[in-house]
C-alpha positions as CSV (number, residue, x, y, z in Angstrom):
1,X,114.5,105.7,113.6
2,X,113.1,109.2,113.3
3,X,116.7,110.9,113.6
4,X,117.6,109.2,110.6
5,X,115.1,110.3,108.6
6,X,115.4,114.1,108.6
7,X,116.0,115.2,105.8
8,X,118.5,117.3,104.1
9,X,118.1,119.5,100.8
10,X,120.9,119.2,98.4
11,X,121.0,121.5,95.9
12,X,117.1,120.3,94.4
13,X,116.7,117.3,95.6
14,X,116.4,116.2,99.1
15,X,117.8,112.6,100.8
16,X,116.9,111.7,104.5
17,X,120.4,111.5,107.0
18,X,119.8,107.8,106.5
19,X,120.0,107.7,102.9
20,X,123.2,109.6,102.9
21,X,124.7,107.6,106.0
22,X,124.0,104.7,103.6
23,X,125.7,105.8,100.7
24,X,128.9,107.1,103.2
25,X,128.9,102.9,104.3
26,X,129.0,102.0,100.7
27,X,131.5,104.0,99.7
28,X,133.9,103.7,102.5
29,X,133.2,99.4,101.9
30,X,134.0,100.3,97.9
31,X,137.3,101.8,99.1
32,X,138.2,99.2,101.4
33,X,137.6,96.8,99.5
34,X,139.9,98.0,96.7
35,X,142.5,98.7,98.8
36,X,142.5,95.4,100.0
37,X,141.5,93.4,97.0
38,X,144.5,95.3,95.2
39,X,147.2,93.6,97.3
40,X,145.7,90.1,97.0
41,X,144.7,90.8,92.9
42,X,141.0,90.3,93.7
43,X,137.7,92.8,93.0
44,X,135.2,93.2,95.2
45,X,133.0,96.0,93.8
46,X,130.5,93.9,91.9
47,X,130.3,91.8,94.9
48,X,129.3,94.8,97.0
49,X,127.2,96.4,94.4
50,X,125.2,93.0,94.1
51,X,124.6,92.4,97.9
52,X,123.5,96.3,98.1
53,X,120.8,95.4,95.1
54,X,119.6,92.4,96.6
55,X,119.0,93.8,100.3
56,X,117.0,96.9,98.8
57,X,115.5,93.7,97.0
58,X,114.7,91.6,100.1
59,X,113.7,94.5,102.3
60,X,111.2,95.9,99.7
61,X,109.8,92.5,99.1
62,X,109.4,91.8,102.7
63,X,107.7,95.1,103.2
64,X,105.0,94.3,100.4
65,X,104.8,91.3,102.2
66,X,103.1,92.8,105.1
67,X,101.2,95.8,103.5
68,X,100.2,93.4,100.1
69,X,96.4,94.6,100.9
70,X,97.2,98.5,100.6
71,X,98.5,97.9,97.3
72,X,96.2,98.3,94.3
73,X,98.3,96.7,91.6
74,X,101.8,95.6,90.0
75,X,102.6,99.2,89.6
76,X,102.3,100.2,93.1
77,X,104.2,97.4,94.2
78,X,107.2,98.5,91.9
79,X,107.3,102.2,92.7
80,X,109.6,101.8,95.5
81,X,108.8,106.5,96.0
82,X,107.2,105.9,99.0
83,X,110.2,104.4,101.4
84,X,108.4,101.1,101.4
85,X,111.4,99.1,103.0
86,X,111.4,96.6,106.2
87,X,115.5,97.4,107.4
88,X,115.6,93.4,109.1
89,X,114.3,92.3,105.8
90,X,117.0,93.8,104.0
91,X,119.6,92.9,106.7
92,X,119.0,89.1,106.4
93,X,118.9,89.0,102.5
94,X,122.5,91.1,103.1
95,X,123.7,88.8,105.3
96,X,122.9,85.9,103.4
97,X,124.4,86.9,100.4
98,X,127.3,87.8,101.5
99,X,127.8,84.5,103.8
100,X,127.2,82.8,100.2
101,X,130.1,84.7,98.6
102,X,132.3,84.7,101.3
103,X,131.8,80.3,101.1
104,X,131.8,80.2,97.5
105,X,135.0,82.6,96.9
106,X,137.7,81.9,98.9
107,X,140.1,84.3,97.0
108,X,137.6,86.7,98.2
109,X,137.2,86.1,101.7
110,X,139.9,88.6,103.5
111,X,138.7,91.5,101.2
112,X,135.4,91.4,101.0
113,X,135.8,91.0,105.0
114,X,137.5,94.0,105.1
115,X,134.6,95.7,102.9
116,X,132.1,94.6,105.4
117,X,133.6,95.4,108.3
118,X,134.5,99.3,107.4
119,X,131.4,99.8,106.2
120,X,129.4,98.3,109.1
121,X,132.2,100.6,111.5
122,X,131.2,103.2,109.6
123,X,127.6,103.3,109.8
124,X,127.5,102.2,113.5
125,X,129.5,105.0,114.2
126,X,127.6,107.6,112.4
127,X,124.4,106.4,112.9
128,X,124.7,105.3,116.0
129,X,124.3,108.3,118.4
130,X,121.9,109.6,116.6
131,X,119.9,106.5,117.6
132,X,120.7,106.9,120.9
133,X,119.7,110.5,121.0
134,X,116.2,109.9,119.7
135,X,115.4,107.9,122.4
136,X,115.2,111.1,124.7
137,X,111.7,111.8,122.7
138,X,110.6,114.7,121.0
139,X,107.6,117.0,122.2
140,X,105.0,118.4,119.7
141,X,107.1,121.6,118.3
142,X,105.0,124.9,119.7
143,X,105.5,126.7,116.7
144,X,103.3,129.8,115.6
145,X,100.9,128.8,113.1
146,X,97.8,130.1,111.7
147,X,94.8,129.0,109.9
148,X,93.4,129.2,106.7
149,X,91.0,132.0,108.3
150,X,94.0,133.5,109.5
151,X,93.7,132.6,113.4
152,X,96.9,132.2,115.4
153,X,97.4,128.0,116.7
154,X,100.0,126.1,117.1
155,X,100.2,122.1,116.9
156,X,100.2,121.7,120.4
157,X,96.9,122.8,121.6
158,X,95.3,121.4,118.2
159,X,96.9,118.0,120.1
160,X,95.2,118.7,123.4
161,X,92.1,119.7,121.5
162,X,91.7,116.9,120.1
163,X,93.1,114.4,122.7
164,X,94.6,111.9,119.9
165,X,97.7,111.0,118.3
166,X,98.8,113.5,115.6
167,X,99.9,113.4,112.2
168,X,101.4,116.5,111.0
169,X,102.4,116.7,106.9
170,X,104.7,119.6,105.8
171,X,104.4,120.2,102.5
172,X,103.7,122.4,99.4
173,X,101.7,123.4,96.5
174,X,104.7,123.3,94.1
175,X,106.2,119.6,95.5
176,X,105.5,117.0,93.1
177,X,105.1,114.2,95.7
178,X,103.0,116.4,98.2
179,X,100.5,117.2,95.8
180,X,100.9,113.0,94.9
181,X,100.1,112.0,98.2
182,X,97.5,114.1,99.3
183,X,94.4,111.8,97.9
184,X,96.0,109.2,100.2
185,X,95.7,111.4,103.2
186,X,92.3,112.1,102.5
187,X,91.5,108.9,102.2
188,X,92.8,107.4,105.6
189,X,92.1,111.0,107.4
190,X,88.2,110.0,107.1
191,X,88.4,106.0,107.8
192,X,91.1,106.5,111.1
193,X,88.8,108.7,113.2
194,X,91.5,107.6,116.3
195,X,93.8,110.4,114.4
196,X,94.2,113.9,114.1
197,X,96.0,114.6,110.9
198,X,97.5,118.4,110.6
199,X,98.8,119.9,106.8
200,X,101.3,122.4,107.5
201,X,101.9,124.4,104.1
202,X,105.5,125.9,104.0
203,X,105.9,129.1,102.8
204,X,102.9,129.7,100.8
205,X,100.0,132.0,101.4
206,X,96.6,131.2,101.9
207,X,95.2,132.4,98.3
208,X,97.8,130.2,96.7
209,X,96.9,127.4,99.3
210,X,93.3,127.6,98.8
211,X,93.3,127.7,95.1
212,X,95.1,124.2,95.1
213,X,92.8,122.9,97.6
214,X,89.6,123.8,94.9
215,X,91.6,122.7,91.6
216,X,92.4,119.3,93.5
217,X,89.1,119.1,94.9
218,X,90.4,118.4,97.9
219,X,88.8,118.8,101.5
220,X,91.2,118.3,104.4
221,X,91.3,118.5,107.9
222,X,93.3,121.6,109.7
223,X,95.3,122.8,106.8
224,X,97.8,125.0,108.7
225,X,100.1,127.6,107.5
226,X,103.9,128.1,108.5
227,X,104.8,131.6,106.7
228,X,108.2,131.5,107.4
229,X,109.1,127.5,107.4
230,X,110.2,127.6,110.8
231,X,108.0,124.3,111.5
232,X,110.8,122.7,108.9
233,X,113.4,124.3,111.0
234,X,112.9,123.0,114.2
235,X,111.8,119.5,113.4
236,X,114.7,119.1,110.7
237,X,112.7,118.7,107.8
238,X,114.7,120.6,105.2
239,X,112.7,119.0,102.0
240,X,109.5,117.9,101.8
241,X,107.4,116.3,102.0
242,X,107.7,114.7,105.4
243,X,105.6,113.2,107.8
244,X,105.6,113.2,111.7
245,X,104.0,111.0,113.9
246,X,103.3,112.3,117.0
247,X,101.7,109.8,120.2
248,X,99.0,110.5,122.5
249,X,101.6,111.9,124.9
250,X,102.5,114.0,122.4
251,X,106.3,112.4,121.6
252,X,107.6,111.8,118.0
253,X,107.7,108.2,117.4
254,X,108.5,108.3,113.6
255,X,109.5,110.5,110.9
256,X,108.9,109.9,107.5
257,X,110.5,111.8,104.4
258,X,109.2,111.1,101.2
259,X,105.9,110.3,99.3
260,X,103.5,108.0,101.5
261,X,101.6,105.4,99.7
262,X,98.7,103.5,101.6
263,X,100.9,100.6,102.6
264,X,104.1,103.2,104.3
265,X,101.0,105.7,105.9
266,X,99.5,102.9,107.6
267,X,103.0,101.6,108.8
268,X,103.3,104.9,110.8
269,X,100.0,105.1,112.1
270,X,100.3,101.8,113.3
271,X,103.0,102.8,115.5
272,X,100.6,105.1,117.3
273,X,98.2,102.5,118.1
């Protein structure tokens, strides 16, 4: 579901075209709902902000479920930052709920219908092409990079280099959640030895770049820089920090926006595997 996880800057913060396809659903459910429950004199917004809570619920706790060993504590489990969600998880506990409510509240039933049924058109009909147009695959982007040594590369032939799936992190010294995940990264750089893993800097110079790498004490592999964010540009990442996951053929097979943790890092590499 790469497509759906570019992201796009708004204002300071950033949301992935999921996230906001999401919130479009919801809202166009909220209206619907209203409009209907008007005419028969019954709510529906609690109901639809409850089933929303409780599939964020079940799709977190299902995704836990399967990562529990690259947790290190209750904390970790809670901070839901790092986009730690399994979607059928989430789908079923939906579903459940709102089969529950749609048995229990007959007064509710044509409604809450309705709700359900605009926002499911809605999101199908937004998110569906661009579904469809991701399975065309993406090649590695080829462009112009340099090193910290200030050698011209490009993420390409580091790819064919290297002959192994690839990794690539945008990111920045000034990002709170890039400069969070970056221990993670290298962490798992050193114990998956099957991965090339690229750190493309946006924007920043090398001095800057380097300094942070010292304070942090931080030694990474091919820490790249993209002067003039074009990398962001072409792949769609307007915010950061994002990670893409690139396959030994050198297609994108997932996009992550957001802060990775261990457990939502080893979800994409396993997807190259």
């Amino acid at each position: 579901m790469q497509a759906l996880n570019q992201s796009v800057a708004v204002g300071p913060m950033g949301f992935s075209i999921g996230q906001l396809l999401i919130i479009l659903a919801f809202g166009i459910a909220l209206l619907t709902g209203a409009l209907i429950g008007r005419r028969h004199r019954t709510p529906t917004a609690d109901t639809l902000f409850n089933l929303l809570l409780i599939a964020l619920i079940g799709a977190r706790l299902v995704f836990v479920t399967r990562y529990w060993n690259s947790y290190d504590g209750t904390l970790s489990l809670l901070d839901i930052r790092d986009g730690g969600f399994d979607p059928l998880g989430g789908l079923v506990a939906g579903v459940t709920y709102a089969a529950w409510r749609l048995w229990r509240s007959p007064r509710q039933r044509r409604p809450l219908s309705g709700a359900l049924l605009a926002g499911t058109l809605a999101w199908g009909l937004t998110a569906g092409p661009l579904l469809l147009i991701e399975k065309q695959g993406r090649p590695i982007p080829d462009t112009p990079l340099t090193t910290l040594a200030g050698d011209a590369t490009d993420l390409p032939g580091l790819a064919e280099r290297q002959s192994k799936p690839l990794v690539v992190n945008l990111w920045a010294t000034w990002c709170p959640p890039c400069r969070r995940e970056m221990p993670v990264f290298e962490q798992v750089q050193d114990e998956a030895s099957d991965i090339t893993f690229a750190f493309v800097n946006q924007g920043e110079n090398v001095a800057l770049v380097n300094r942070f790498l010292d304070e942090q004490s931080l030694e990474l592999d091919n820490v790249l820089l993209d002067a003039r964010t074009a990398l962001g540009d072409v792949t769609g990442a307007m915010a950061m920090p994002t990670t893409l996951f690139f396959d030994a053929k050198g297609q994108l097979v997932d996009t992550h926006f957001g802060e990775l943790s261990h457990a939502t890092l080893r979800q994409g590499l396993e997807r190259l595997r």
